[in-house]
VOPAGU-2260 file (C-alpha; in pm, 1 decimal, decimal comma):
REM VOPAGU-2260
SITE   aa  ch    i         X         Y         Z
SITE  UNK   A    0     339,9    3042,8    2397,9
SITE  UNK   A    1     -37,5    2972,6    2402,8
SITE  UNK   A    2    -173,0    2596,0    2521,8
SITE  UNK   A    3    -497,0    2610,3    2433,2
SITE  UNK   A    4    -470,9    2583,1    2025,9
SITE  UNK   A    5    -757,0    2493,2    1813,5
SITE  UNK   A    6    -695,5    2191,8    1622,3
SITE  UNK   A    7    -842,6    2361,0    1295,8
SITE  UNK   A    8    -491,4    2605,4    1349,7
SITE  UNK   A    9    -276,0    2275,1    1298,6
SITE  UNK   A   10    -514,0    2165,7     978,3
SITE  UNK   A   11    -510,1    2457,1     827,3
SITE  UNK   A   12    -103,7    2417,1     891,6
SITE  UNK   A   13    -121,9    2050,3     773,9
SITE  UNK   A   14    -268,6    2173,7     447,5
SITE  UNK   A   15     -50,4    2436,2     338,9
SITE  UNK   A   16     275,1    2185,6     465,4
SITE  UNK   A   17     134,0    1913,4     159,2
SITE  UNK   A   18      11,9    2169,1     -56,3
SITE  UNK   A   19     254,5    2439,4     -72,6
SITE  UNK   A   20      25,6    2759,7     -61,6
SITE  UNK   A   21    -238,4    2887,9      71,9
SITE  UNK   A   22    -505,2    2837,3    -247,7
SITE  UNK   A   23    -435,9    2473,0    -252,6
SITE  UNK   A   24    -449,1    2397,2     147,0
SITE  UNK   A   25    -824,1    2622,9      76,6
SITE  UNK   A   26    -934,9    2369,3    -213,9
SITE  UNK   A   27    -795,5    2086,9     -28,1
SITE  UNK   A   28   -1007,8    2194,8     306,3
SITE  UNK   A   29   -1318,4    2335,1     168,4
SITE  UNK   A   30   -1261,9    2663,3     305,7
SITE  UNK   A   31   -1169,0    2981,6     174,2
SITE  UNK   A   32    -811,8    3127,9     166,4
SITE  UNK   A   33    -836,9    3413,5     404,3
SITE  UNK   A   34    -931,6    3167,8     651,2
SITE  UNK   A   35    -627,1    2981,8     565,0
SITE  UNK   A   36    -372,4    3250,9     651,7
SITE  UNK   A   37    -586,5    3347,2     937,2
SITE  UNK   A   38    -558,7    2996,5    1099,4
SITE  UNK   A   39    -150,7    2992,9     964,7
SITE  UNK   A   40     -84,4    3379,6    1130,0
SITE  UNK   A   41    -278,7    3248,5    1472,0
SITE  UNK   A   42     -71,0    2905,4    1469,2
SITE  UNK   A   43     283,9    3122,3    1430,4
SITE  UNK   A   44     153,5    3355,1    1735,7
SITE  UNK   A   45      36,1    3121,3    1937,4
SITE  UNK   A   46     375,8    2917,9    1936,6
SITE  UNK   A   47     598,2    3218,1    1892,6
SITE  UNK   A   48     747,7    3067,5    1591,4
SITE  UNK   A   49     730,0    3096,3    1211,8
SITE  UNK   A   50     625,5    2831,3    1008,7
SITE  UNK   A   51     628,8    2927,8     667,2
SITE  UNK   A   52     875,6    3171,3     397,2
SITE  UNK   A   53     760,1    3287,6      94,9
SITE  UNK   A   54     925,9    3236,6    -233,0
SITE  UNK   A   55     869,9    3203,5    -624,1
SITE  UNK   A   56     693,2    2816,3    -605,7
SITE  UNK   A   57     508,3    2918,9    -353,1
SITE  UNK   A   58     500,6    2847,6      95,7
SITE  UNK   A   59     824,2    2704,9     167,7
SITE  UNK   A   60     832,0    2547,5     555,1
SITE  UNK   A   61    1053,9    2618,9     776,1
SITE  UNK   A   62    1280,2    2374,4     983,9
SITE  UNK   A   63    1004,2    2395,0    1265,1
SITE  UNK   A   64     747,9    2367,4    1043,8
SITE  UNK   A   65     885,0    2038,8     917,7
SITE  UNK   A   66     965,6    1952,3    1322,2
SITE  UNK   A   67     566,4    1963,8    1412,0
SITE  UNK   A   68     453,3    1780,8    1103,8
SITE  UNK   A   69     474,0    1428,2    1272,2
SITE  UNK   A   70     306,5    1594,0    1548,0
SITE  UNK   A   71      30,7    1753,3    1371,3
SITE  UNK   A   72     -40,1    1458,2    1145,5
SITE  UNK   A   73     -82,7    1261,5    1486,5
SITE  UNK   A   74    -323,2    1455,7    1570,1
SITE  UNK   A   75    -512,6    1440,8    1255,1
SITE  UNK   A   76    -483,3    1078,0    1301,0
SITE  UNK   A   77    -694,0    1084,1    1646,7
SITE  UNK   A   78    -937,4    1311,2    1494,7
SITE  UNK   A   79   -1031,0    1087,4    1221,8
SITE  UNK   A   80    -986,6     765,6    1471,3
SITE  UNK   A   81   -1228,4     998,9    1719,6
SITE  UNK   A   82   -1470,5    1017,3    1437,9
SITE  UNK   A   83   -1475,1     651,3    1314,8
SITE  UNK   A   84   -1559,3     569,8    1642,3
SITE  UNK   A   85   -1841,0     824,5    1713,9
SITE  UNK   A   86   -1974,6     705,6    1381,3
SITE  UNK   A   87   -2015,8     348,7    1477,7
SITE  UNK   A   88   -2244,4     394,1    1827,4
SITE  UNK   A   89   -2632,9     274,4    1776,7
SITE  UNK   A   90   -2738,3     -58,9    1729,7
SITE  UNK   A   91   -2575,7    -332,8    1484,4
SITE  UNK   A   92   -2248,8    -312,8    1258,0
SITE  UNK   A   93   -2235,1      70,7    1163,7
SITE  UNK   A   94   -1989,4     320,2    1094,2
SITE  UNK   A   95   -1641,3     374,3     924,2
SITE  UNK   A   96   -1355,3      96,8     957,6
SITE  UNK   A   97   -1054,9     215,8     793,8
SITE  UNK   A   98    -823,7     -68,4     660,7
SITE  UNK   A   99    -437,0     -27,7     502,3
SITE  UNK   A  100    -336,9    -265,6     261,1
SITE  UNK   A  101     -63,2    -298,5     -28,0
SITE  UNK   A  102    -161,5    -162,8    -372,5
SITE  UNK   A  103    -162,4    -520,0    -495,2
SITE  UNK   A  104    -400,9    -676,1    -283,7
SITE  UNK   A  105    -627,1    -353,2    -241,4
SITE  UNK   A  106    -688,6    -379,2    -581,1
SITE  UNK   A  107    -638,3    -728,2    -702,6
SITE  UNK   A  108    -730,0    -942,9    -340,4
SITE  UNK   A  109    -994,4    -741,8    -151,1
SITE  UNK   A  110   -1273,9    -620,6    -376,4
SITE  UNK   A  111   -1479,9    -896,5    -351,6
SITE  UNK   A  112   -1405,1    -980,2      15,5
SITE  UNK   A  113   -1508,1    -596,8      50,6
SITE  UNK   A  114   -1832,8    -616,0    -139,5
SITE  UNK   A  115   -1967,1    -955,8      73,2
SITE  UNK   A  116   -1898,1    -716,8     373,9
SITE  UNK   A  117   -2046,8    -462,8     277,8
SITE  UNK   A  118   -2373,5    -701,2     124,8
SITE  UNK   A  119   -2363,0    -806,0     523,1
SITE  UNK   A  120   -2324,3    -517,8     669,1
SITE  UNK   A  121   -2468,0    -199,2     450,0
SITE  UNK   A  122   -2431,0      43,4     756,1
SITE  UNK   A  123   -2053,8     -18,4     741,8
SITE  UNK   A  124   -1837,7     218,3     547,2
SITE  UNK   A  125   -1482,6     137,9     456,6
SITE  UNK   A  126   -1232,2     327,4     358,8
SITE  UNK   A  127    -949,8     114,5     210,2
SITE  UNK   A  128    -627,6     274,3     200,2
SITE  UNK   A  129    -441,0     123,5     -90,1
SITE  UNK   A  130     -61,8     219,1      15,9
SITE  UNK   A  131     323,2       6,7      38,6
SITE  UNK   A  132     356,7     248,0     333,0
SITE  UNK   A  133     343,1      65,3     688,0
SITE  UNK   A  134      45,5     333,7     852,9
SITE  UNK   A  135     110,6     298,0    1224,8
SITE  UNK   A  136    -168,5     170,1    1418,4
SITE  UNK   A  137     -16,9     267,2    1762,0
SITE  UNK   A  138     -97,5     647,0    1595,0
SITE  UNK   A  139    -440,6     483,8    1479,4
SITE  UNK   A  140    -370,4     594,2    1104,2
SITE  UNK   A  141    -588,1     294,2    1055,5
SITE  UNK   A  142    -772,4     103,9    1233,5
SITE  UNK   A  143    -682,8    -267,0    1063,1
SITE  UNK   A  144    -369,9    -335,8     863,1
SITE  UNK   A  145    -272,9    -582,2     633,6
SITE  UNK   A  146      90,3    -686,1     691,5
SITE  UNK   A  147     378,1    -880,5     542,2
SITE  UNK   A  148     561,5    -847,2     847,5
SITE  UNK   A  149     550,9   -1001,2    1146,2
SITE  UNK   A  150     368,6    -708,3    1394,9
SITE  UNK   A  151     599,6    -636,2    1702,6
SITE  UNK   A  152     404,7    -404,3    1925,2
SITE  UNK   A  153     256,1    -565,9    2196,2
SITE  UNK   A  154     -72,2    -372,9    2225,8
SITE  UNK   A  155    -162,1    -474,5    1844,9
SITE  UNK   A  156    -363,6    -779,3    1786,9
SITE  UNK   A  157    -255,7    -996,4    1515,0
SITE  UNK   A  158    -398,4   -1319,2    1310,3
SITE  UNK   A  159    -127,7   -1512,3    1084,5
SITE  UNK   A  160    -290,4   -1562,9     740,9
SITE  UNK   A  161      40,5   -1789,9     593,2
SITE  UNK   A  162     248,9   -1700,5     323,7
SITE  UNK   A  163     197,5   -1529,5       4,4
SITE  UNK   A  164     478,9   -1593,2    -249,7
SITE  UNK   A  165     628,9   -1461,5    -523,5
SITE  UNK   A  166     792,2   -1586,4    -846,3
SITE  UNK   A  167     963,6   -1472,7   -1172,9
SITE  UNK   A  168     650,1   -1457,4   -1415,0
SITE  UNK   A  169     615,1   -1358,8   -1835,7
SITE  UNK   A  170     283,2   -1377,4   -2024,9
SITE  UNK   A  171     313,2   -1609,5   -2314,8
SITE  UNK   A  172     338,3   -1373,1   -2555,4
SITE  UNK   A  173     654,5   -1243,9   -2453,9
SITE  UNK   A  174     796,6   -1621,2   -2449,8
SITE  UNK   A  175     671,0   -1693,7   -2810,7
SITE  UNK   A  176     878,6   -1409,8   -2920,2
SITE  UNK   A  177    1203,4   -1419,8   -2684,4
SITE  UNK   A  178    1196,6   -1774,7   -2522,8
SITE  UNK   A  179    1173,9   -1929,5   -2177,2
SITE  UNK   A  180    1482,1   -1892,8   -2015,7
SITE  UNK   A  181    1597,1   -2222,6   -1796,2
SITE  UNK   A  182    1848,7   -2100,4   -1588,8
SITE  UNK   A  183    1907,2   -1768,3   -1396,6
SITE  UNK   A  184    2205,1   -1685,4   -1626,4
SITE  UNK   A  185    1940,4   -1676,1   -1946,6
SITE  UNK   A  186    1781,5   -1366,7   -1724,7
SITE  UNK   A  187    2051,7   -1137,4   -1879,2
SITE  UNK   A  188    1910,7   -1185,3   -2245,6
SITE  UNK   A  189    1557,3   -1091,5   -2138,3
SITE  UNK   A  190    1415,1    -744,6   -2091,7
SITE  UNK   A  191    1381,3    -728,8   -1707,9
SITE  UNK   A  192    1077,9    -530,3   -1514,2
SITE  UNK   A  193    1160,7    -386,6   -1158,0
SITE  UNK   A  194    1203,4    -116,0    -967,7
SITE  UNK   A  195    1324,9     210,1    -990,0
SITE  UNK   A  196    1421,8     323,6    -623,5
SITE  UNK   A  197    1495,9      59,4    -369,4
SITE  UNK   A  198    1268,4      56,5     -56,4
SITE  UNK   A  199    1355,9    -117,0     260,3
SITE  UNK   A  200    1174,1    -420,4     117,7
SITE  UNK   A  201    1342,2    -431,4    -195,2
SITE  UNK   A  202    1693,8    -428,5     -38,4
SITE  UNK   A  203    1546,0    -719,6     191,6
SITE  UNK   A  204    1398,9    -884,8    -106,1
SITE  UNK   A  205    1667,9    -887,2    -336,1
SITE  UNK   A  206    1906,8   -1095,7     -98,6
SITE  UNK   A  207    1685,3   -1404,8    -233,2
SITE  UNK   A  208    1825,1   -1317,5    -606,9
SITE  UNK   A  209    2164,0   -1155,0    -596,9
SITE  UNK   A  210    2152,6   -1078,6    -987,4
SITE  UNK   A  211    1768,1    -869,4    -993,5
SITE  UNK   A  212    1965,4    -506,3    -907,0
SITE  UNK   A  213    1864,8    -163,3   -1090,0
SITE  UNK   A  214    2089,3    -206,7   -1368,4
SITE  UNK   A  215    1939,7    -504,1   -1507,2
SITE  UNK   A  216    1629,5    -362,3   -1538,6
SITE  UNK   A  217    1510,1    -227,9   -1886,2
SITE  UNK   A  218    1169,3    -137,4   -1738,8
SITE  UNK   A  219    1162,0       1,2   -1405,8
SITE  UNK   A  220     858,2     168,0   -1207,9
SITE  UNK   A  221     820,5     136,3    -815,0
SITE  UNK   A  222     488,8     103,4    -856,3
SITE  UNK   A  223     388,1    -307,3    -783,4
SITE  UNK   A  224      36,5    -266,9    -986,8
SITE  UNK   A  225     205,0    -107,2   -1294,0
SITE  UNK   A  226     461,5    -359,9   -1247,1
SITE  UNK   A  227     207,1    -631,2   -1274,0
SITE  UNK   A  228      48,4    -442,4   -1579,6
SITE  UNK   A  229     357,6    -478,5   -1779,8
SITE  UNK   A  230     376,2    -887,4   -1677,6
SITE  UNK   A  231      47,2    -901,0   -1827,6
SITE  UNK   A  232     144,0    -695,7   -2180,3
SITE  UNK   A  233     386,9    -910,5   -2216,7
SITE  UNK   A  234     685,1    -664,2   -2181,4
SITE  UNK   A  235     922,6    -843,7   -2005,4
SITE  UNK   A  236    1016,3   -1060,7   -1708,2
SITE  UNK   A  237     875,6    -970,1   -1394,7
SITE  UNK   A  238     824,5   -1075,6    -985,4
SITE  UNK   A  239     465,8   -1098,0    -885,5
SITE  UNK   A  240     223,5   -1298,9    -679,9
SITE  UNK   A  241     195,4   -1656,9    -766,7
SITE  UNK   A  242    -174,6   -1665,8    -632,1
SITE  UNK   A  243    -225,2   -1378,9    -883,4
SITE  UNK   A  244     -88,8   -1531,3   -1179,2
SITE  UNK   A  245    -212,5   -1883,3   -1126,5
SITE  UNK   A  246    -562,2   -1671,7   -1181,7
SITE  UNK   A  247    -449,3   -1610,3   -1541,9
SITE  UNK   A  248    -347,9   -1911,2   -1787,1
SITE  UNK   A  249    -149,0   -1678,0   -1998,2
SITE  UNK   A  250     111,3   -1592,9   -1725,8
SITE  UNK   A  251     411,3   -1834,8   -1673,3
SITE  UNK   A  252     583,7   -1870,3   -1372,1
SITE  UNK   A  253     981,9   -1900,3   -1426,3
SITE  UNK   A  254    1249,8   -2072,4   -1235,7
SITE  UNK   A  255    1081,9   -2113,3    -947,0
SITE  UNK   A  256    1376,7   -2212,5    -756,8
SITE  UNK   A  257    1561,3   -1927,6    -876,7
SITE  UNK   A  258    1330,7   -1731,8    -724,8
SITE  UNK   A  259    1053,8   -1861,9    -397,2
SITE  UNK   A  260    1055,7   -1539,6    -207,4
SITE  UNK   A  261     750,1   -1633,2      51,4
SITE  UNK   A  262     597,1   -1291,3     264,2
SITE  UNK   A  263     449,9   -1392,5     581,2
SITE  UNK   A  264     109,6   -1177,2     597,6
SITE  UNK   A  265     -83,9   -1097,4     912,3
SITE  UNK   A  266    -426,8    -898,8     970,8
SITE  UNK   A  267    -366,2    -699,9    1256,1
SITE  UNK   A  268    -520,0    -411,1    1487,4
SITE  UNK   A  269    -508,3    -256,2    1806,1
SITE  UNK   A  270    -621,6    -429,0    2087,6
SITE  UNK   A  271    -858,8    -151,7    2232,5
SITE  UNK   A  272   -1059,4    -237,6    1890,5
SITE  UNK   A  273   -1150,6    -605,2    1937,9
SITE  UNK   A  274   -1448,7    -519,8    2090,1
SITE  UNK   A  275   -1546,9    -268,7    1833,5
SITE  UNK   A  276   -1870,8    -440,8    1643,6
SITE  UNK   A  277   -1732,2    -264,3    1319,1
SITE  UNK   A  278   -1376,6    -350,2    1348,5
SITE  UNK   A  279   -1467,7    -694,6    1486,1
SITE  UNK   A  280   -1660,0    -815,5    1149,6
SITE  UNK   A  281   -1453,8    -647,4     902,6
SITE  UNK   A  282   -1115,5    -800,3    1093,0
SITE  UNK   A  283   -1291,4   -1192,2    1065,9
SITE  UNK   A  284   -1382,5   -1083,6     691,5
SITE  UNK   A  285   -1032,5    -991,3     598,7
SITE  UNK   A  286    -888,9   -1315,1     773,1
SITE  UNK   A  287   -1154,7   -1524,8     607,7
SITE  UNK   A  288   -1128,7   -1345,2     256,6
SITE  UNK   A  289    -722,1   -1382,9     277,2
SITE  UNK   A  290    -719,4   -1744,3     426,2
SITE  UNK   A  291    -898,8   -1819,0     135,0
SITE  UNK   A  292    -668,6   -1634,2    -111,9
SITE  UNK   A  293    -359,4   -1781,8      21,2
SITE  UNK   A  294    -536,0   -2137,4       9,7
SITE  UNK   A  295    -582,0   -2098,4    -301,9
SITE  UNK   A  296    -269,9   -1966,9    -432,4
SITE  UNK   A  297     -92,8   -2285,0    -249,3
SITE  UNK   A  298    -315,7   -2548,1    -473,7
SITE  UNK   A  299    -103,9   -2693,7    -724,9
SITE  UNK   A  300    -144,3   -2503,8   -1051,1
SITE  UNK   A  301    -213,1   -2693,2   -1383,1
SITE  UNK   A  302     115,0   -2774,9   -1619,0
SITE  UNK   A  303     121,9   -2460,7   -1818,8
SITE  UNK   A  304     316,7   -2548,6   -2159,7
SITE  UNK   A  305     639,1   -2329,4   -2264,6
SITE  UNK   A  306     631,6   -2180,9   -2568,6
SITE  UNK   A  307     931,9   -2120,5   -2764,2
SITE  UNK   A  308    1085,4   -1857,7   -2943,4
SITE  UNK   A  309    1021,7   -1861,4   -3329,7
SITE  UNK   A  310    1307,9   -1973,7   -3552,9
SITE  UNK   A  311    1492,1   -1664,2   -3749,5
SITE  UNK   A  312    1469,8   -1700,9   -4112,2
SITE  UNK   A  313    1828,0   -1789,2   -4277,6
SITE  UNK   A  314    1951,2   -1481,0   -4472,4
């Protein structure tokens, strides 16, 4: 076995693992495809293994293919950290800060905390990584992380922003034509929106409302933005933020002690960044811009008025 591997070997390896062939990993990298099985062919000699078996849908990986991926991604993870932080030396706030955040609050939260950043600090570039997926930032898949979990490791540094909360919510629309239901039982006459496979926070969640399970659903997506979409078209009964729909006077919020499900949301990163210029101001922005958010969503929201469902015409 050979020590002394390039890393472009284990890219060219990562590429064809997510891709599936050689002409995608090439599109994916910028390079061409020979160079692709050349880096592949060195990467199987070098550790004496195979990585890779050909079949009709295209590079199939082997066990020890699948074995190195966490490796090789980890490594991919310190060459992108390596190059955030090479970008960032010279004078002032420079350079590339790489934040994880849910899909909710990427898109619906952080633009404009993002854009007064970046209006105080054009040499900054951010890459926002809009995912549900906890990126580690022991591994440094990112260098700040928006959390709704209480951070454990000890070497991560962590601000408490408070709680965001969420609540049953229906746009009036859907209320004018099928009602406002007043108790929990009423739920079962309403078309439900929720998800489709249950993650490890959906099994956690759903201990708050024994009776929101698959089955009840008649639209189900796992996706929390398209779930929020469908709130807002007035197709059914759904769970979303209550900051979020206070910011629209068409969305109801529903038996709100039925459902209170509060997320307790930190801003955290790892502690050899504090001192980081880049990381530094974008870490305060995200606290400030959140603090704000969660302020907000806390005020008490005006009396929004019920509509009811219109009375069926005797036969």
């Amino acid at each position: 076995m050979t020590w002394n591997i390039s890393w472009e070997l284990y890219r060219s390896f990562l590429g064809v693992l997510r891709e599936g062939s050689l002409s995608g990993a090439a599109r994916a990298l910028g390079i061409t495809q020979p160079t692709v099985g050349r880096h592949v062919a060195a990467l199987e000699e070098a550790l004496g293994v195979v990585l890779f078996t050909r079949s009709q849908v295209g590079l199939l990986p082997t066990e020890v293919a699948l074995a190195l991926r966490t490796h090789a991604e980890a490594m991919e993870s310190t060459a992108a950290s390596l190059q955030r932080a090479a970008s960032s030396q010279g004078d002032g706030v420079r350079g590339v800060v790489r934040v994880s955040v849910s899909e909710v609050v990427a898109v619906e939260v952080l633009p404009p905390v993002v854009a007064r950043l970046r209006e105080a600090h054009p040499a900054l570039k951010v890459e926002l990584v809009a995912t549900n997926r906890v990126q580690d930032l022991l591994r440094r898949e990112a260098d700040i992380a928006v959390r709704m979990v209480r951070p454990r490791q000890a070497q991560l540094v962590a601000r408490r922003i408070g709680h965001i909360e969420l609540g049953f919510h229906a746009h009036t629309s859907y209320l004018a034509r099928h009602g406002t239901p007043r108790t929990p039982d009423d739920l079962a006459a309403h078309a439900l929106i929720g998800y489709d496979q249950p993650s490890a926070f959906v099994r956690e969640a759903i201990k708050s409302f024994k009776g929101f399970t698959r089955d009840a659903f008649a639209l189900r997506t796992d996706s929390d933005l398209a779930q929020l979409a469908l709130i807002r078209a007035g197709a059914g009964i759904g769970v979303c933020q209550v900051g979020l729909a206070k910011r629209d006077a068409a969305l109801v919020r529903l038996l709100p002690r039925a459902l209170s499900l509060k997320l307790d949301t930190w801003v955290t990163m790892h502690e050899d960044l504090r001192h980081s210029p880049r990381c530094r101001v974008a870490f305060d922005a995200l606290v400030e811009g959140l603090q704000q958010y969660v302020g907000a969503a806390a005020a008490p929201a005006p009396r929004a008025t019920m509509p009811r469902a219109r009375p069926k015409a005797s036969p």
